[in-house]
mmCIF file of the N, C-alpha and C atoms, coordinates in Angstrom:
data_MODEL
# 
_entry.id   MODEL 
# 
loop_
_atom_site.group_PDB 
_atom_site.id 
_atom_site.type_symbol 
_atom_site.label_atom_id 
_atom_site.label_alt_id 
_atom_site.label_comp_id 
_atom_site.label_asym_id 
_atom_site.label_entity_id 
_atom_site.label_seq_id 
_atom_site.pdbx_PDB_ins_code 
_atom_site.Cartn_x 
_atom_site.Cartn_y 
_atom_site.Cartn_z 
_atom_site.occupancy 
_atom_site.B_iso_or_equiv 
_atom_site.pdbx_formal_charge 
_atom_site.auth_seq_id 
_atom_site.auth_comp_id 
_atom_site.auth_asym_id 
_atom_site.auth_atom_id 
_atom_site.pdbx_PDB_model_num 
ATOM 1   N N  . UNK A 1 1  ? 13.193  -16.515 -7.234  1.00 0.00 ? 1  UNK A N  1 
ATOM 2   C CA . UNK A 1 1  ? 12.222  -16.330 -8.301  1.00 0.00 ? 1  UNK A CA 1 
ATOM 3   C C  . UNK A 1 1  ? 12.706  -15.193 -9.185  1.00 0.00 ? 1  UNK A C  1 
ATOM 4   N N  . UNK A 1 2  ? 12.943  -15.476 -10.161 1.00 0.00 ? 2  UNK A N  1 
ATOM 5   C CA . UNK A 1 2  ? 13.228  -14.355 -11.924 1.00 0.00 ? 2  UNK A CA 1 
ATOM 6   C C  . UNK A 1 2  ? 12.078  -13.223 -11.704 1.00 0.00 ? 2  UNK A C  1 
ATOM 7   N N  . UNK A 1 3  ? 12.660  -12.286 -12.166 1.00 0.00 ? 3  UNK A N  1 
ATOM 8   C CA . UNK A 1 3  ? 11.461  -11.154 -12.491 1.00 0.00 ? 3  UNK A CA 1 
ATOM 9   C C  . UNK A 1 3  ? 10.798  -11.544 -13.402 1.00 0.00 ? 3  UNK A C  1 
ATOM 10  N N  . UNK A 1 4  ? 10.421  -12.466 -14.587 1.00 0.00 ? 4  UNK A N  1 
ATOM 11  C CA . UNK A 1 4  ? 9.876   -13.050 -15.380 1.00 0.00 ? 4  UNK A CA 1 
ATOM 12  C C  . UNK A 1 4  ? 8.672   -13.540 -14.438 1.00 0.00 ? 4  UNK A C  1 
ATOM 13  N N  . UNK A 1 5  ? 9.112   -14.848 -13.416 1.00 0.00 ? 5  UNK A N  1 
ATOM 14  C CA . UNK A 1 5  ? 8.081   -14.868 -12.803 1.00 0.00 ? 5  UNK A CA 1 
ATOM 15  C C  . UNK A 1 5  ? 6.969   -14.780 -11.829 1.00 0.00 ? 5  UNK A C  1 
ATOM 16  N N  . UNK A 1 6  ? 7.950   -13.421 -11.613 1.00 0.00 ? 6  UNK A N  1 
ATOM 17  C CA . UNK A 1 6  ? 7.292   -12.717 -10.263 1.00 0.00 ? 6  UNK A CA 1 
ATOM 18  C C  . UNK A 1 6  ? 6.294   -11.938 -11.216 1.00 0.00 ? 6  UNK A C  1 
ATOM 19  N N  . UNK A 1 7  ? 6.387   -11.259 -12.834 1.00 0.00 ? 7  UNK A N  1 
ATOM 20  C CA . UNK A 1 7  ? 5.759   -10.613 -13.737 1.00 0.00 ? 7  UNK A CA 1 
ATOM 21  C C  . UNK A 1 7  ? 4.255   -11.950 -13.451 1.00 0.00 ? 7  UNK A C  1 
ATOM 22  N N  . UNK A 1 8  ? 4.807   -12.746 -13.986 1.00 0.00 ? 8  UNK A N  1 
ATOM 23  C CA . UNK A 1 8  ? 3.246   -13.241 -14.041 1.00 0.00 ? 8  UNK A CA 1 
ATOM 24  C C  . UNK A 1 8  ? 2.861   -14.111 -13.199 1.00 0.00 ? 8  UNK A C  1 
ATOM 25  N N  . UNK A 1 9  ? 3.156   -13.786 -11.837 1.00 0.00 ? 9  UNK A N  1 
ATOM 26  C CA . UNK A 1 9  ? 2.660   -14.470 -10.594 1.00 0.00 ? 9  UNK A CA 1 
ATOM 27  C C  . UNK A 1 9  ? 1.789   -13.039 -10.114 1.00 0.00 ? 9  UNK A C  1 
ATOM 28  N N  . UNK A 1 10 ? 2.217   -11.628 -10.310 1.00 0.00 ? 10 UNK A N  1 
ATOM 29  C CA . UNK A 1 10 ? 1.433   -10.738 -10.528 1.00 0.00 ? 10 UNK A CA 1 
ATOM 30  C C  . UNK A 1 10 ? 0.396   -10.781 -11.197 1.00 0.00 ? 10 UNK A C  1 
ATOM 31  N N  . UNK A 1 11 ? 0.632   -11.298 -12.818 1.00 0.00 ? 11 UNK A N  1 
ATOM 32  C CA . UNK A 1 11 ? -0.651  -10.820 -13.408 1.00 0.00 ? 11 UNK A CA 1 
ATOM 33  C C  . UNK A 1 11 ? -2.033  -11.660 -13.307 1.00 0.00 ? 11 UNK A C  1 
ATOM 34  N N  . UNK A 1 12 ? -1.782  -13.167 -12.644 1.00 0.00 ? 12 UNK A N  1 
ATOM 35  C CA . UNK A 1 12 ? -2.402  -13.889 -12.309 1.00 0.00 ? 12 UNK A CA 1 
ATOM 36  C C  . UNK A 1 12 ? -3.522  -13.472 -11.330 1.00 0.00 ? 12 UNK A C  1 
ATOM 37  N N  . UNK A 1 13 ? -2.436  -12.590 -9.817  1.00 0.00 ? 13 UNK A N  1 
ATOM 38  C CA . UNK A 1 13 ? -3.327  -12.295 -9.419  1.00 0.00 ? 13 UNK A CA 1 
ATOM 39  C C  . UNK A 1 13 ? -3.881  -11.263 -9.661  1.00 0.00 ? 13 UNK A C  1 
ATOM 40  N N  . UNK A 1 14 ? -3.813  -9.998  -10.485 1.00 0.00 ? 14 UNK A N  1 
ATOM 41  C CA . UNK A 1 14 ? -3.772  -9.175  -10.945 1.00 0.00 ? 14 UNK A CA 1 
ATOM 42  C C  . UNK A 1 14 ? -5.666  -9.593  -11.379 1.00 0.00 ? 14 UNK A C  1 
ATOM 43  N N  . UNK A 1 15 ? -5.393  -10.341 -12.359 1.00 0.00 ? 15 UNK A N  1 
ATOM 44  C CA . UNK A 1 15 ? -6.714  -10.770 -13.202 1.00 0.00 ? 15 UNK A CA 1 
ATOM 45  C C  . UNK A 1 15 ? -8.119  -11.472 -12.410 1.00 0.00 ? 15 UNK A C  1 
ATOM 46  N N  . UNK A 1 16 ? -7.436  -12.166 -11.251 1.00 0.00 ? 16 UNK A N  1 
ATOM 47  C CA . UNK A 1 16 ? -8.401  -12.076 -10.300 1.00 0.00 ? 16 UNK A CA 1 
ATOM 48  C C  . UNK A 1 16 ? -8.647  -10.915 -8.714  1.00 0.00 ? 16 UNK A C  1 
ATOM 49  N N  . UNK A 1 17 ? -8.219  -10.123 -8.853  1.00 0.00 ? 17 UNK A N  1 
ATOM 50  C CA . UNK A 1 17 ? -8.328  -9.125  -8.525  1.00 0.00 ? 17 UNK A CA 1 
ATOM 51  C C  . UNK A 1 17 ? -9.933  -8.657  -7.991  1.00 0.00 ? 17 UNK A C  1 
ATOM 52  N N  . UNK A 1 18 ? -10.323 -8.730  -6.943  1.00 0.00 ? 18 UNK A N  1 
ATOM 53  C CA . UNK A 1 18 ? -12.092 -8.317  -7.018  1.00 0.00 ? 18 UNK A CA 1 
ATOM 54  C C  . UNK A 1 18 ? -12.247 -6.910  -6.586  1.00 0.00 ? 18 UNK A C  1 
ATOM 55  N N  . UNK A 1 19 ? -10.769 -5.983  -6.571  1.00 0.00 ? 19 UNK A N  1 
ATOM 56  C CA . UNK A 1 19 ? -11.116 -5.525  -5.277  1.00 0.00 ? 19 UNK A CA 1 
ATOM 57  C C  . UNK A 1 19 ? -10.868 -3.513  -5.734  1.00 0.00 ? 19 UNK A C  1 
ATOM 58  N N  . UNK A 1 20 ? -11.881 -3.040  -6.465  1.00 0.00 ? 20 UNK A N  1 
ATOM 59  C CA . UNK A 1 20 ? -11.560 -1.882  -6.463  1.00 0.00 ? 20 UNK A CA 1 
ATOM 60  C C  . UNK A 1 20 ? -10.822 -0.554  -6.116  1.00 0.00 ? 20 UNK A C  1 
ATOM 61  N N  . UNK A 1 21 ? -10.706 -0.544  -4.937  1.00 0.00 ? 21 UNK A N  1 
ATOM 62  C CA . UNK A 1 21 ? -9.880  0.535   -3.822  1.00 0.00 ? 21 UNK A CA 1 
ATOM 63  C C  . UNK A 1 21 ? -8.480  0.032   -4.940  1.00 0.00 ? 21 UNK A C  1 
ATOM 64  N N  . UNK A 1 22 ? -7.310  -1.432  -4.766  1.00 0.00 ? 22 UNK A N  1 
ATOM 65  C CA . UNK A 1 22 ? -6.622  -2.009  -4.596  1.00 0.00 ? 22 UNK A CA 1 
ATOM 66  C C  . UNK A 1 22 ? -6.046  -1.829  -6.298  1.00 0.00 ? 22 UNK A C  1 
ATOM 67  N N  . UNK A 1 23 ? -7.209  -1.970  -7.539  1.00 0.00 ? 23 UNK A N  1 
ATOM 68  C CA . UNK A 1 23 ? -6.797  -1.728  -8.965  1.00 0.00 ? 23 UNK A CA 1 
ATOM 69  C C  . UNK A 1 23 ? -6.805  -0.146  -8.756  1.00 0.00 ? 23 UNK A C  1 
ATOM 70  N N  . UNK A 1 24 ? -7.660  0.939   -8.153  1.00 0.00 ? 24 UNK A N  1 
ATOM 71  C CA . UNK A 1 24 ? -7.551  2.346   -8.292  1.00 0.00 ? 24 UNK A CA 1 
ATOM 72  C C  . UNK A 1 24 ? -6.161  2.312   -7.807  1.00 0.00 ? 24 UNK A C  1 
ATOM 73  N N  . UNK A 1 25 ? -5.466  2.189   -6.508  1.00 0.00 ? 25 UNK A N  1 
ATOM 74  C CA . UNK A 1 25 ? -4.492  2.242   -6.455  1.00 0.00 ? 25 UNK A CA 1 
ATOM 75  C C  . UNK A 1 25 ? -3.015  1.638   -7.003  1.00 0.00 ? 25 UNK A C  1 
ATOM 76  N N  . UNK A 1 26 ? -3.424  0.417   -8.250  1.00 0.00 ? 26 UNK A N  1 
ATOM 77  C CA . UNK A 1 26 ? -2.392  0.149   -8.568  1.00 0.00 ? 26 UNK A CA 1 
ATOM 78  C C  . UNK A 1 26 ? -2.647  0.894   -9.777  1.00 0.00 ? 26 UNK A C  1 
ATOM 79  N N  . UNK A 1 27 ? -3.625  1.550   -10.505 1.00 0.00 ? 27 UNK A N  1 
ATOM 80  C CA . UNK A 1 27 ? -2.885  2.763   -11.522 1.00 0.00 ? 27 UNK A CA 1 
ATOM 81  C C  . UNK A 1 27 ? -2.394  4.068   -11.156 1.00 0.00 ? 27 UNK A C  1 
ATOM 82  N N  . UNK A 1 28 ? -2.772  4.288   -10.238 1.00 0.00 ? 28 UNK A N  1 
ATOM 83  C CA . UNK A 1 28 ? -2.171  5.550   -9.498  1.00 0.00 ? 28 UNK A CA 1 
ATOM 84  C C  . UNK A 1 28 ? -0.547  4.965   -9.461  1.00 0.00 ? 28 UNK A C  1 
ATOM 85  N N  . UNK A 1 29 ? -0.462  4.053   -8.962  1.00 0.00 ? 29 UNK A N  1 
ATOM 86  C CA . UNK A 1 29 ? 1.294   3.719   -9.080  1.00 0.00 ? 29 UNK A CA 1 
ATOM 87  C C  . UNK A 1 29 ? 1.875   3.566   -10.376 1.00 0.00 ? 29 UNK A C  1 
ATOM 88  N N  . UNK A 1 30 ? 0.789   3.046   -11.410 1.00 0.00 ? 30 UNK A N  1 
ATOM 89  C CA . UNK A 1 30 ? 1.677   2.693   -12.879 1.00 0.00 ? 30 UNK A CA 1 
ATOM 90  C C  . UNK A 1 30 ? 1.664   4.234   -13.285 1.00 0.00 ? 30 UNK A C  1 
ATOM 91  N N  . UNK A 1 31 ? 0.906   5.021   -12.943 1.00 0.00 ? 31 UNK A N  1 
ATOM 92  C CA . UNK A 1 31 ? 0.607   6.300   -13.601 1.00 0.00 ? 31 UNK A CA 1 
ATOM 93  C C  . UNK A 1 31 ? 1.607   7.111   -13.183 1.00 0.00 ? 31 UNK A C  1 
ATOM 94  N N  . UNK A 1 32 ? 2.036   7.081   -11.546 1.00 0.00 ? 32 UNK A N  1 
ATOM 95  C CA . UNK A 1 32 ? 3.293   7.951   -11.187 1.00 0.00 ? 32 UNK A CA 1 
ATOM 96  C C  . UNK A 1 32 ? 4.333   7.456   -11.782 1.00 0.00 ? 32 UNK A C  1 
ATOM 97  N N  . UNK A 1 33 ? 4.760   6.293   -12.674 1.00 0.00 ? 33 UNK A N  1 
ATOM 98  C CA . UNK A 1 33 ? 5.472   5.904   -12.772 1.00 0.00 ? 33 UNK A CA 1 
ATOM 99  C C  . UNK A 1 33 ? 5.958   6.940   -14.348 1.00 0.00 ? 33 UNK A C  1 
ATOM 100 N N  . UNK A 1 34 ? 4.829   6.930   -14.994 1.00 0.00 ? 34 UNK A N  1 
ATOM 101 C CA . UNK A 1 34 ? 4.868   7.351   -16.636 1.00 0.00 ? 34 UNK A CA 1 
ATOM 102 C C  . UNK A 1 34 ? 4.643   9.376   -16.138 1.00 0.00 ? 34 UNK A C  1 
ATOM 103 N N  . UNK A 1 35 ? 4.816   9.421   -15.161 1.00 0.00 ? 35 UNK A N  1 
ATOM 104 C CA . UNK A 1 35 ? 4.786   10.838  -15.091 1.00 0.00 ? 35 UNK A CA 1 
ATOM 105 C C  . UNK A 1 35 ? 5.921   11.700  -14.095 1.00 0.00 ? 35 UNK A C  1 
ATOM 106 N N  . UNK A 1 36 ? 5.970   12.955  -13.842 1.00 0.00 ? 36 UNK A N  1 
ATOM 107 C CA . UNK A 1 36 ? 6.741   13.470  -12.767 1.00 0.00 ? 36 UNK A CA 1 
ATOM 108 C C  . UNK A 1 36 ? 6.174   13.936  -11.667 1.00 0.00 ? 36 UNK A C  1 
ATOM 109 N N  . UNK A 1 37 ? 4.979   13.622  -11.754 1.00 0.00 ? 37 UNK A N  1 
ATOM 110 C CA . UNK A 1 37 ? 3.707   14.303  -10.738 1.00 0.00 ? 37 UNK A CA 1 
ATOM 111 C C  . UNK A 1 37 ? 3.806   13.299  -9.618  1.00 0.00 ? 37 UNK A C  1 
ATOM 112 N N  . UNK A 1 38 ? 3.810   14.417  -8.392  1.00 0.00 ? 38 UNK A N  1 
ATOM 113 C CA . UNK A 1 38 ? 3.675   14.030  -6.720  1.00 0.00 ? 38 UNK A CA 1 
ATOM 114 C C  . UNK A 1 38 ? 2.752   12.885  -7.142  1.00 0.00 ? 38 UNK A C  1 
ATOM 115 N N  . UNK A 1 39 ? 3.093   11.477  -6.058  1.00 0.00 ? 39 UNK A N  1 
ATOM 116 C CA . UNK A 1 39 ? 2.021   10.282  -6.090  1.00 0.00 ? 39 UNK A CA 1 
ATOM 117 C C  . UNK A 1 39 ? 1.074   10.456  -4.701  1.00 0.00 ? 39 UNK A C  1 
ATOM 118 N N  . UNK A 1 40 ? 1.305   12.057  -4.117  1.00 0.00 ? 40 UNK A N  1 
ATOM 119 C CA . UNK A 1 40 ? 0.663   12.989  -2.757  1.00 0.00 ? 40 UNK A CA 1 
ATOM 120 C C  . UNK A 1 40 ? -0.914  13.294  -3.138  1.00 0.00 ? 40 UNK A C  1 
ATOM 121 N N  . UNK A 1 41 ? -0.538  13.904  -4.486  1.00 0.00 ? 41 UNK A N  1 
ATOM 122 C CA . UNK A 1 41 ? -1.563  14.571  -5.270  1.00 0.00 ? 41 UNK A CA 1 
ATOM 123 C C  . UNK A 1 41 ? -2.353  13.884  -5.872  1.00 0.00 ? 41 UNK A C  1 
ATOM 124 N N  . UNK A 1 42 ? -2.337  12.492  -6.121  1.00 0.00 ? 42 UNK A N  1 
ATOM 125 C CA . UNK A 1 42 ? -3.295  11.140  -6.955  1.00 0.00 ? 42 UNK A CA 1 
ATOM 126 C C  . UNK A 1 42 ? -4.179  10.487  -5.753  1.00 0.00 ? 42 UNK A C  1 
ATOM 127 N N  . UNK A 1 43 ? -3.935  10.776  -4.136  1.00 0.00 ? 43 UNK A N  1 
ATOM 128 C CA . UNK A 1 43 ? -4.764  9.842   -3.339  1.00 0.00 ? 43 UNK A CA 1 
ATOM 129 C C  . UNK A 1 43 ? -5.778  11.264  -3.415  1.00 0.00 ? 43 UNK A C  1 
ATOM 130 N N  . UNK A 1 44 ? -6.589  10.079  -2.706  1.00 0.00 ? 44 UNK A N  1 
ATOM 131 C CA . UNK A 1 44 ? -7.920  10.306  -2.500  1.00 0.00 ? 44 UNK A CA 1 
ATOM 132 C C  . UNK A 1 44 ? -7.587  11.650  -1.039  1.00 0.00 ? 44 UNK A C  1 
ATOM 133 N N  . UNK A 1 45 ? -8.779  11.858  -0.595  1.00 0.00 ? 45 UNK A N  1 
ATOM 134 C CA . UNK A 1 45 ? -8.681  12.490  0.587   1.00 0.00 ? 45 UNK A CA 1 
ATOM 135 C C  . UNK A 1 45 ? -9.031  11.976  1.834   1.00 0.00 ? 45 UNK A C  1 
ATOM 136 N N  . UNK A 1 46 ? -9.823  10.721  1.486   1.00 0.00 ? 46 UNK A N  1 
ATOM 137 C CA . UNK A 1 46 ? -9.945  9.872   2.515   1.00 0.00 ? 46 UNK A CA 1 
ATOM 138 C C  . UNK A 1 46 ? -8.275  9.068   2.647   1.00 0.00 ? 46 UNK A C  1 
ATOM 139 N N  . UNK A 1 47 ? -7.750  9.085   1.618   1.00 0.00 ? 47 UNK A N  1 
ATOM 140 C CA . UNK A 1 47 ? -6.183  8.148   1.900   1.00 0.00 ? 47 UNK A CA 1 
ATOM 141 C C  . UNK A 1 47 ? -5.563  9.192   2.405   1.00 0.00 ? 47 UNK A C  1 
ATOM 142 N N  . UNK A 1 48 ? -5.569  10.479  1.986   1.00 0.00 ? 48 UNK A N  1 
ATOM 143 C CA . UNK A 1 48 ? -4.752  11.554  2.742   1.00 0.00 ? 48 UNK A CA 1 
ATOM 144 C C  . UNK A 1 48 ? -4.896  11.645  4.212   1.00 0.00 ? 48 UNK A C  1 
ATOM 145 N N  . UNK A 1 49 ? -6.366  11.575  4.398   1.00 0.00 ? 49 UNK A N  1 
ATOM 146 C CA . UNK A 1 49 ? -6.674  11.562  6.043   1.00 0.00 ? 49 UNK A CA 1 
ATOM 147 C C  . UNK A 1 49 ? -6.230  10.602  7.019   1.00 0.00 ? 49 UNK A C  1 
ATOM 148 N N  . UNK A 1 50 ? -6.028  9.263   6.023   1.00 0.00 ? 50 UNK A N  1 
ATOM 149 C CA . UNK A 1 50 ? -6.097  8.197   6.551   1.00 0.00 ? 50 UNK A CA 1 
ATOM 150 C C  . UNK A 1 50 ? -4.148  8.152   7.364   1.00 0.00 ? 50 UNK A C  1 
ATOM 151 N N  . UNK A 1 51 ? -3.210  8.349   6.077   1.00 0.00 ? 51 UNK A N  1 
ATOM 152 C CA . UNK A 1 51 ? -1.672  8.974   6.207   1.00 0.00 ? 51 UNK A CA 1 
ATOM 153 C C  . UNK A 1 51 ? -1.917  9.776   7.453   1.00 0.00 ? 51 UNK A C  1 
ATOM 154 N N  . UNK A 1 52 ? -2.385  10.904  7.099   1.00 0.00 ? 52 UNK A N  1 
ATOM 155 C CA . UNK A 1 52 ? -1.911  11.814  8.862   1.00 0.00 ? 52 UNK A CA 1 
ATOM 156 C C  . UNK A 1 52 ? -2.863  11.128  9.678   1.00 0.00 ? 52 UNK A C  1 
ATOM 157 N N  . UNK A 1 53 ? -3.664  10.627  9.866   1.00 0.00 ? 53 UNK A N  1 
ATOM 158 C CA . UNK A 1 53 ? -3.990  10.191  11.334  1.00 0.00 ? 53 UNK A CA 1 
ATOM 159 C C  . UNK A 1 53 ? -2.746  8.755   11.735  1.00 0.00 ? 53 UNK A C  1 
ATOM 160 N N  . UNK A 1 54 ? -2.211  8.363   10.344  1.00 0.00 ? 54 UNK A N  1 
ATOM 161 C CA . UNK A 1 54 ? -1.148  7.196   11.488  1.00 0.00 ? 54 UNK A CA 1 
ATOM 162 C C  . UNK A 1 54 ? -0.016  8.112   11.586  1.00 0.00 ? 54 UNK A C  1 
ATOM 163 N N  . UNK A 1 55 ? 0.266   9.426   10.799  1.00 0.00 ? 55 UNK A N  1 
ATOM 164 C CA . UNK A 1 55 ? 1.655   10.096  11.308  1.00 0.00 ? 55 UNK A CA 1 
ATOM 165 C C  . UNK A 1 55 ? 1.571   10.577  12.508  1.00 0.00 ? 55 UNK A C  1 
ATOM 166 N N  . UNK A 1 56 ? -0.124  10.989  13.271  1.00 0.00 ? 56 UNK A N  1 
ATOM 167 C CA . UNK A 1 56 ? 0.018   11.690  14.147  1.00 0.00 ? 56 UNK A CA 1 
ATOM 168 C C  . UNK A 1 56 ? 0.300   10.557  15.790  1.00 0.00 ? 56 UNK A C  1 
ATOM 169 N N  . UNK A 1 57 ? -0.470  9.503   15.324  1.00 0.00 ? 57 UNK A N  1 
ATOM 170 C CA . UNK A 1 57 ? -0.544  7.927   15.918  1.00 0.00 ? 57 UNK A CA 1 
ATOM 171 C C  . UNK A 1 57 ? 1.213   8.042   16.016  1.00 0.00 ? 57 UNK A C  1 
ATOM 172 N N  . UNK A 1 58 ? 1.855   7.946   15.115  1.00 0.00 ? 58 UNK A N  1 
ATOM 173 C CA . UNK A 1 58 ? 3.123   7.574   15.366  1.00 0.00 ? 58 UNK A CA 1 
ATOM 174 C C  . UNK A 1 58 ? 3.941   8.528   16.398  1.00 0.00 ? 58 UNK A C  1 
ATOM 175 N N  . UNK A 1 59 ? 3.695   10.274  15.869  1.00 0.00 ? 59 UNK A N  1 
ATOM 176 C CA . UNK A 1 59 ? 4.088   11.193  16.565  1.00 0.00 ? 59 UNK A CA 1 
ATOM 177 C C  . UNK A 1 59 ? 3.493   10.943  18.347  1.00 0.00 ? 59 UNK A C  1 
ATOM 178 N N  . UNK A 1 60 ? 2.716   10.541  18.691  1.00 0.00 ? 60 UNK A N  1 
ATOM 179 C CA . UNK A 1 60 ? 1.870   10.611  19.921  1.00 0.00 ? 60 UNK A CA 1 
ATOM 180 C C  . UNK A 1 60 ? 2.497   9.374   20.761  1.00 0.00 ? 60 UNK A C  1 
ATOM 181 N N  . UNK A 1 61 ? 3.560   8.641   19.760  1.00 0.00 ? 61 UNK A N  1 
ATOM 182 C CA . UNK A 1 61 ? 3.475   7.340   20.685  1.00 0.00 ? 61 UNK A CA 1 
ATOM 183 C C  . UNK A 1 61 ? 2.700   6.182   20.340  1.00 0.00 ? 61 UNK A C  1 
ATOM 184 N N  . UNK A 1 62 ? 1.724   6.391   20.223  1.00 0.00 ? 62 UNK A N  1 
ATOM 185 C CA . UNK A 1 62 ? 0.524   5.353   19.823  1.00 0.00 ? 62 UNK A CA 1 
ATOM 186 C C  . UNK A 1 62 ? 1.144   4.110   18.959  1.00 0.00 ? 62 UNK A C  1 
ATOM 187 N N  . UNK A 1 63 ? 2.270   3.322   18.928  1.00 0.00 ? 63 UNK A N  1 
ATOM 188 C CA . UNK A 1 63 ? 2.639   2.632   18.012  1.00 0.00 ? 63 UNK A CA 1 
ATOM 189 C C  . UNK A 1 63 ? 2.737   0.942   18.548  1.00 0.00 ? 63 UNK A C  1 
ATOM 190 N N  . UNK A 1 64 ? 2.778   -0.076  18.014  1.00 0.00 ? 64 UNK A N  1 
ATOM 191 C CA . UNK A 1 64 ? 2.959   -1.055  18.388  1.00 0.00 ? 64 UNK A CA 1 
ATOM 192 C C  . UNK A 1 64 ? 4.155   -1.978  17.641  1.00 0.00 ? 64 UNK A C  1 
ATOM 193 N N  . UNK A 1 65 ? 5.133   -2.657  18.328  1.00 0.00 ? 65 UNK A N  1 
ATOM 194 C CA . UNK A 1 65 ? 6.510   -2.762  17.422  1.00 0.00 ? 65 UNK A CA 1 
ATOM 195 C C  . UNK A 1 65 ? 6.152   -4.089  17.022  1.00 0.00 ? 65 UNK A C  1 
ATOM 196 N N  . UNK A 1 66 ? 6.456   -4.404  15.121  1.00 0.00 ? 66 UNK A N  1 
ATOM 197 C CA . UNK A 1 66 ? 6.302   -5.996  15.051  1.00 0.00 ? 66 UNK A CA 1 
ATOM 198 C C  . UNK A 1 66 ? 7.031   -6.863  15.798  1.00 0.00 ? 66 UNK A C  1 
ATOM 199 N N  . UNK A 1 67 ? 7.489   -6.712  16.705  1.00 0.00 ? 67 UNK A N  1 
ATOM 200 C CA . UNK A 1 67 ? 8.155   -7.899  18.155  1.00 0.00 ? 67 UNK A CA 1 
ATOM 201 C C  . UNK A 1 67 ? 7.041   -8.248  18.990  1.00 0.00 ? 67 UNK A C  1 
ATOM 202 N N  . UNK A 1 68 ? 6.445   -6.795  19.043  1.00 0.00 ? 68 UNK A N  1 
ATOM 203 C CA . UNK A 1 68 ? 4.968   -7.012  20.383  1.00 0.00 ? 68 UNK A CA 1 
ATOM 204 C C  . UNK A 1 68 ? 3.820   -7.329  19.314  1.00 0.00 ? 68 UNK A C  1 
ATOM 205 N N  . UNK A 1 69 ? 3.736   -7.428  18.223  1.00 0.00 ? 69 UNK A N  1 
ATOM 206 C CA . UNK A 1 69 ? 2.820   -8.409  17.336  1.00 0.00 ? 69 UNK A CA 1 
ATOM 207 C C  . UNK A 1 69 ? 3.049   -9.285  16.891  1.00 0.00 ? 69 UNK A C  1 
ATOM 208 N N  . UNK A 1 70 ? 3.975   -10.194 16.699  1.00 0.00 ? 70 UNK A N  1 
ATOM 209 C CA . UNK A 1 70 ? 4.558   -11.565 16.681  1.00 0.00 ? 70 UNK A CA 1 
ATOM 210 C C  . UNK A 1 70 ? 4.424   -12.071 17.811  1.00 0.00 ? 70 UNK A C  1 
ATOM 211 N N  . UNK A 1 71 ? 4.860   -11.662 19.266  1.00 0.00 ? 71 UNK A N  1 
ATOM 212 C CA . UNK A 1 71 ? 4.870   -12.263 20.493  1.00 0.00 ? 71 UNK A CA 1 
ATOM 213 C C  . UNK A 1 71 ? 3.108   -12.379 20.854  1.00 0.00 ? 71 UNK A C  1 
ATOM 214 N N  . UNK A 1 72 ? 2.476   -11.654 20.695  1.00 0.00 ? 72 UNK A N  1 
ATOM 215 C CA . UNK A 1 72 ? 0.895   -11.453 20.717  1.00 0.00 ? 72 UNK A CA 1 
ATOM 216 C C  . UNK A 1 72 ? 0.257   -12.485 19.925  1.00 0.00 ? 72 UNK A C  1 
ATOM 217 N N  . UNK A 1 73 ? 1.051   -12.962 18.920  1.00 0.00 ? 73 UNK A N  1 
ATOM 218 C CA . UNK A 1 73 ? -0.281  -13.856 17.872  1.00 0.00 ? 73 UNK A CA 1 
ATOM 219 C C  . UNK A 1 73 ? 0.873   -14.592 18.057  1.00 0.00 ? 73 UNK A C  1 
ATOM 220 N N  . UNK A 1 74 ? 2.110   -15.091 18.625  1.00 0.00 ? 74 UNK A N  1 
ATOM 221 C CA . UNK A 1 74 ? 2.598   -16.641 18.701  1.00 0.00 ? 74 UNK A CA 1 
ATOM 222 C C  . UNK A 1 74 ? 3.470   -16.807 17.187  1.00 0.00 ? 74 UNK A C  1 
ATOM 223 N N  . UNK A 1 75 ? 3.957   -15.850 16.799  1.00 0.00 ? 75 UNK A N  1 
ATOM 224 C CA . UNK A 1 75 ? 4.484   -15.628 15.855  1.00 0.00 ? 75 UNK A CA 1 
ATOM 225 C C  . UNK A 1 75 ? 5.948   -15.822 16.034  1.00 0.00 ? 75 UNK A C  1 
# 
């Protein structure tokens, strides 16, 4: 598939889009894009919280490998 129509296989779904959280976060990405500013400093603090509780998940072990979630759902 062309970047042409991966562009508007995006904007398709783009336009049906219902989903708030999902458009806040895709201007936060067009916005880091047009700027030099950390994309650290644009989440929320619930997304910040959300980041270190899986870094600490990861640090602790707590992880599950996509092999043991493919083999689990028959994948």
């Amino acid at each position: 598939m062309g970047l042409a129509a991966d562009k508007l296989e995006l904007i398709e779904w783009l336009t049906n889009l219902d989903d708030n959280e999902t458009i806040s976060y895709l201007k936060i990405v067009k916005n880091s894009k047009e700027s030099n500013s950390d994309w650290w400093d644009d989440l929320t603090e619930d997304q910040k919280q959300a980041i270190e509780r899986g870094l600490k998940d990861i640090d602790a072990g707590h992880v599950t490998t996509h092999a043991e979630v493919k083999k689990k759902y028959g994948l």
